[in-house]
N, C-alpha and C positions, 0 to 999 in steps of 0.2 A: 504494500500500500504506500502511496505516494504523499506526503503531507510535505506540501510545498509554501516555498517564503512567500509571505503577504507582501503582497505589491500596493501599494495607494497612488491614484492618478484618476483622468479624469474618464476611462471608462470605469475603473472600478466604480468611483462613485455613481457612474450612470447607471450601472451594476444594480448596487446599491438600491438604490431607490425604483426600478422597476421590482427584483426581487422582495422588497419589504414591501410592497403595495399588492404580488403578486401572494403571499403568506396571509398577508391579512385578505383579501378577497378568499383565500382557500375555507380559512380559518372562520369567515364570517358569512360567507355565505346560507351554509345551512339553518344559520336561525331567522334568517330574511323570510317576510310574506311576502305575496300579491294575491290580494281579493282571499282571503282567508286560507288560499294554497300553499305550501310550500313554495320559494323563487324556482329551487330545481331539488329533485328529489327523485331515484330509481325505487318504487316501492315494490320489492320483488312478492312479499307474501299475498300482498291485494294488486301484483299484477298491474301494476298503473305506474306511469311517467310524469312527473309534474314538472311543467316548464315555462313561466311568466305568464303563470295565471290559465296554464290549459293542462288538460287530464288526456294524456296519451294511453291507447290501450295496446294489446300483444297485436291486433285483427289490423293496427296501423304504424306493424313494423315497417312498411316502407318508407317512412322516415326516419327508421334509425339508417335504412339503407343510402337515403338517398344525404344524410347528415355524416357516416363515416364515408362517402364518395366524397362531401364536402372535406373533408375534414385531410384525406389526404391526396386531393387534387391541391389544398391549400401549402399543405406540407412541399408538396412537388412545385410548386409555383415561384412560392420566398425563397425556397433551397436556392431552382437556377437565379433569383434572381439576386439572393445576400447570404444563399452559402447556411452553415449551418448555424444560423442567430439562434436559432431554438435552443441547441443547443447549450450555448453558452450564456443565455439570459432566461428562462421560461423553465428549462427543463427540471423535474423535482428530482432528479438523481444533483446536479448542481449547486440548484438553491438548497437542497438541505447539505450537501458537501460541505459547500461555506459556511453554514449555519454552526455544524460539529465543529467546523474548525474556530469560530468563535467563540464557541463553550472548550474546547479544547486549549487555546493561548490562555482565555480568564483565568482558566482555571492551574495551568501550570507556566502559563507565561513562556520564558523564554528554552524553559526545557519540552516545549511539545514538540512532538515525535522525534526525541531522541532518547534512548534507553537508558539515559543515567537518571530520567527522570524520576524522581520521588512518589516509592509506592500508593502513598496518603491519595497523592494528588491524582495518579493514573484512576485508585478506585472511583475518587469524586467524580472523577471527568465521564465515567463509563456509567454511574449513576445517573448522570443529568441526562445523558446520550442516551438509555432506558426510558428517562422521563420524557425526552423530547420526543423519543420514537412512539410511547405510549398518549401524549397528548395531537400527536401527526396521525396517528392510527383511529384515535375516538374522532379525530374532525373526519377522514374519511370515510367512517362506517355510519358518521351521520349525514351522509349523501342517500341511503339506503335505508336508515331508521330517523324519526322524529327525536331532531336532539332534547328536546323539553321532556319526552317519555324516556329518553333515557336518564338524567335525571333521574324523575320519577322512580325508575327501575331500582337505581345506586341507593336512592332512600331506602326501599321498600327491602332491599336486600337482606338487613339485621331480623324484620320480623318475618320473611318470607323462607330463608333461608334457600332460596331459588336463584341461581345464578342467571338473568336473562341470555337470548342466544345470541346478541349482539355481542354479549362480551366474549365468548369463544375465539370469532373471529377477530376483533382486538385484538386479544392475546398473542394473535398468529402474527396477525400487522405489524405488533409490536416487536413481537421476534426477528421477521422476515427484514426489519428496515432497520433494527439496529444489527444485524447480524452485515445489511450489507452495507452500511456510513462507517460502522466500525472498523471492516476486516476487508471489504470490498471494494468498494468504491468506483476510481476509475479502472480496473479491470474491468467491469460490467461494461462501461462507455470501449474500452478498445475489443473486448472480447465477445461481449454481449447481445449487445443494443444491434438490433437488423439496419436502424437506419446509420448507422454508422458505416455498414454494408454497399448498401445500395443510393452513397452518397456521390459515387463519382459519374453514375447514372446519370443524374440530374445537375451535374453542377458542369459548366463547361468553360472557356478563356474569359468569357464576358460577365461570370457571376462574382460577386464582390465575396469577399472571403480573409482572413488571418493571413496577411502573404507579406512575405520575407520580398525585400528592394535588394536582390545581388545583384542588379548593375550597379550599384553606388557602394553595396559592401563588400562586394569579392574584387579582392584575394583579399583574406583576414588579414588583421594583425599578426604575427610573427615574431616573438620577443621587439626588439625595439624598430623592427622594418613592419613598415605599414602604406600599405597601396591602396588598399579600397577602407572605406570609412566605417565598416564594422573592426571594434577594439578586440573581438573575441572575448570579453569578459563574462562572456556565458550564464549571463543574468535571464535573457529569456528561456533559459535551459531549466533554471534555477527554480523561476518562480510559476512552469509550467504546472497545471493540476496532474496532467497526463504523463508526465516524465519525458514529451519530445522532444525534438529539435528544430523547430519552424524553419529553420534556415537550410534544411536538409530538402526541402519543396512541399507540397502536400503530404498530409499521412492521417490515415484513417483514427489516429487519436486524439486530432485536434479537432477540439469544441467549440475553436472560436470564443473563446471566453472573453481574450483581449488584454490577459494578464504582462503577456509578452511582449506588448505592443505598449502597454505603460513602462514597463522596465526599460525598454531599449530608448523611448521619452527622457524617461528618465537622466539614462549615461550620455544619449546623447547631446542632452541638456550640457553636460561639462566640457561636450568639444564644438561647442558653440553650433549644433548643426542640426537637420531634423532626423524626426524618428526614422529607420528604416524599416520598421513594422508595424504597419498598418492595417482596416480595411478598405483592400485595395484589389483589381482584378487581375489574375495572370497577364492578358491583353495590356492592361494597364501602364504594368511594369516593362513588358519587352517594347511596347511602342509608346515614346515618352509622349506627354500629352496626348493622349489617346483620350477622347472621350467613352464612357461607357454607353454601350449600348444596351437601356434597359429593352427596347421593344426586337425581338428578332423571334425566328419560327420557335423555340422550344417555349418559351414564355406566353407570345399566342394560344400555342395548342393548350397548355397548359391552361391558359387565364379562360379562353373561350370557352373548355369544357366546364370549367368551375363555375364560368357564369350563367351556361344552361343545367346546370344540377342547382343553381340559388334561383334562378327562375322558376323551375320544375317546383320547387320546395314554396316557392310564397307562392304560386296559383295553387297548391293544393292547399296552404294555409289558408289562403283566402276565402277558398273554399269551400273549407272544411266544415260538416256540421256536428258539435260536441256531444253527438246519440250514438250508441253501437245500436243495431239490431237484427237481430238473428228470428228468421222463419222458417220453423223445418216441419216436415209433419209427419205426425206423432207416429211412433213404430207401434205403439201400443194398441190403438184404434184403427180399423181397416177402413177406407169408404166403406159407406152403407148409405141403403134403397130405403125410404120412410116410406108409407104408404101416401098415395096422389102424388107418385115421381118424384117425390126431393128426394136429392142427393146429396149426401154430407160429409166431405172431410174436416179432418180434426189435423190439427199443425200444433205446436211449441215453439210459445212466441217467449225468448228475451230480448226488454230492451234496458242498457243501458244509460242513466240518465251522467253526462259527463258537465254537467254546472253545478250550482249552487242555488238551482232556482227551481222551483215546483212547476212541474210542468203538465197541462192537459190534452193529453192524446188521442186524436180519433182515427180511427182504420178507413180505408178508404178504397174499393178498386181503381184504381189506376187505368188499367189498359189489360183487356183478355180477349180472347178469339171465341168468345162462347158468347150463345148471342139469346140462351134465356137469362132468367132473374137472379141476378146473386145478391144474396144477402152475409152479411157478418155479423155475428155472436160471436160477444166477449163477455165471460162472466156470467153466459144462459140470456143476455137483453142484448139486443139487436140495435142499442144504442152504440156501439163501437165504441164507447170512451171511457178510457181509462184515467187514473190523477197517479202520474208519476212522479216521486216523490225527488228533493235535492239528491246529487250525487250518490243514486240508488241505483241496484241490479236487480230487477224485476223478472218476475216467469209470469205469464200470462198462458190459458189455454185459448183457442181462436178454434171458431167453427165456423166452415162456409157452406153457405146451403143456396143448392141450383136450385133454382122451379121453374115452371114452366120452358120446359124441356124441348128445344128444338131436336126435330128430325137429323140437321147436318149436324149436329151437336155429336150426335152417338155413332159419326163417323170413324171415329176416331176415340181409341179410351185417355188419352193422356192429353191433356189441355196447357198454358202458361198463361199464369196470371201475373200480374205487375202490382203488387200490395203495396199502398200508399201510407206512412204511419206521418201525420203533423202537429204540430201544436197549435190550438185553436187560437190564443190569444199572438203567435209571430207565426206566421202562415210559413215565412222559409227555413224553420228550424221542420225539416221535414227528409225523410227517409224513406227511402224505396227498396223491394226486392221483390226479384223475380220468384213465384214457388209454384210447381206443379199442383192439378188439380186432376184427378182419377175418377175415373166411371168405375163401378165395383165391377168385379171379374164376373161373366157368366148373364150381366144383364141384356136383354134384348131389349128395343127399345121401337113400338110401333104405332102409327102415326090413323088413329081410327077415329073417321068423323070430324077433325080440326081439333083431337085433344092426344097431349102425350099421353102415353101410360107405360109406366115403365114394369116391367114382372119380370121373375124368378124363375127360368125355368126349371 
């Protein structure tokens, strides 16, 4: 494990202050409302997504599809265009790096990470680094549980003697991220991490990036002969988190942190002259004032698809209505023949109510190719209206009944209906599905004097 010398300069502090604003956003998010929902919350045991004020179901995973399309078309877009920033400013293997190593100098100052340090102090330090990893682990299990009920849970503990099952998984967290800030680190980032992999993919002469100036610093320094204006005093070597050598060209374990790029600010500050590590673009370096090219084909493709998958995503937000409903019908109940030709199937209606507001719902046919009488029963009344209650999951039975039974009707035993379910008081909070409609098996159906009658033979 690498515990490298603190550098101060002005990316660090840029550093700085995204990383601490990025911690408290981790950290405070989950007790935030909108409209008495959670801001965001994955609630795996009731199966629901809560996301600025709307209730995602499992039946509308195509937004988690079409949000991780987002998610790393965006990744692939900033790579070509600034390299791996994520990396080195956003990513939680980083920001909590830094974090231990903060609680690490406090706590033993200038003997951290070297082994003559004082037993006392190593125990402190691996205490806190327990503590940090178990209060990092409770903010992210309360993405998944109600951090106010857990709480709740921590009180109730002494008299329940019931360990809740959120804490399990803590536990694990706990383990899992002090075992690897501890002992880990940045091997996980050179050995690990995929996108460290499939970074040279995406990144090409024009993407801005951590890069070494050797036209200005090779040939190094050389005891007192010095030709190009790097001194070789192997400060960006020094204060790297990853243990590389930037100066060696690209390598698959630079984070782009920018630590290296302060240090060499730094000395070069003492021979009156500018940084040679910067970010800056391969293109950049070999052709002196080169401007960058942000616009070229990889960035297009890139940006374009990203912005028909944000498209695709806010027409279906827009249009989206916060009801699930499900119509199937019933395996239990067969069609059946009533006497004077009605025909009656029976279906299994859920509907999900995804607001906060009491909603009254009436059944409706829509659209069917049967051209006698249909009626709908719900509840045994032929009123079709139900009172859906706030952020409810409701069963409903539904019964349709033909009469007056045309002749081409009994062409055919298997019919498509288009069942219309709305809410009376906002006519377009409204839901549609198609459900089959069945002739019972074995009925004949003949047309004597201008009246159906339907028999058994």
């Amino acid at each position: 494990m690498v515990i490298s010398r603190p550098m101060s300069g002005r990316i660090r502090s840029a550093r700085t202050i995204v990383q601490t604003f990025l911690i408290l956003l981790f950290f405070g998010t989950p007790w935030l409302r909108w409209d008495q929902l959670p801001l965001i919350r994955l609630d795996i045991p009731e199966r629901k997504f809560f996301l600025l004020g709307n209730i995602f179901t499992p039946q509308e995973g195509y937004f988690l599809h079409l949000f991780l399309l987002g998610m790393g078309l965006s990744l692939f877009l900033f790579t070509s265009l600034i390299g791996r920033v994520w990396c080195g400013w956003a990513c939680p293997q980083t920001i909590y790096t830094d974090l231990f190593d903060v609680v690490g100098r406090f706590t033993l100052g200038s003997k951290y990470g070297k082994k003559d340090a004082p037993i006392i102090g190593k125990i402190g330090t691996h205490l806190i680094w327990i503590l940090v990893s178990l209060l990092a682990s409770l903010a992210w299990i309360s993405y998944f549980a109600d951090p106010y009920l857990m709480i709740a849970d921590i009180r109730s503990v002494s008299e329940t003697h019931l360990m809740p099952n959120w804490a399990y998984f803590t536990g694990f967290f706990t383990f899992a991220m002090y075992a690897d800030m501890a002992f880990i680190r940045e091997q996980f980032c050179k050995y690990a991490c995929p996108y460290a992999r499939f970074q040279t993919v995406m990144m090409d002469g024009d993407s801005v990036n951590i890069t070494y100036d050797y036209k200005r610093g090779e040939p190094r320094r050389k005891g007192t002969v010095k030709i190009g204006d790097c001194t070789a005093c192997n400060m960006c070597l020094v204060v790297c988190p990853t243990g590389i050598d930037i100066r060696e060209g690209t390598n698959v374990g630079c984070i782009a942190c920018g630590k290296c790029a302060d240090a060499c600010t730094h000395q070069m500050a003492k021979e009156g002259k500018k940084t040679l590590i910067g970010y800056w673009s391969e293109n950049e370096i070999a052709s002196r004032n080169r401007q960058i090219r942000w616009i070229r084909p990889r960035t297009l493709v890139y940006g374009g698809l990203l912005t028909l998958v944000l498209t695709v995503a806010s027409l279906l937000l827009w249009t989206r209505v916060p009801m699930y409903l499900s119509v199937l019908p019933d395996r239990n109940l067969q069609p059946m023949a009533l006497p004077g030709g009605t025909i009656r199937n029976f279906y299994e209606v859920q509907i999900q109510n995804l607001t906060f507001e009491e909603r009254k719902l009436r059944f409706q046919v829509e659209k069917t190719d049967i051209d006698g009488e249909l009626h709908i029963l719900v509840g045994g009344t032929e009123e079709a209206v139900v009172n859906l209650p706030s952020n409810s999951n409701m069963h409903y039975r539904l019964i349709l009944e033909l009469r007056n039974l045309e002749g081409q009707d009994a062409s055919k035993r298997s019919h498509e209906i288009v069942l219309k379910v709305f809410d009376l008081e906002k006519p377009v909070f409204a839901k549609t599905n198609t459900i089959p409609f069945l002739l019972p098996v074995g009925i004949a159906f003949k047309q004597i004097g201008g009246t159906n009658i339907a028999s058994q033979p």
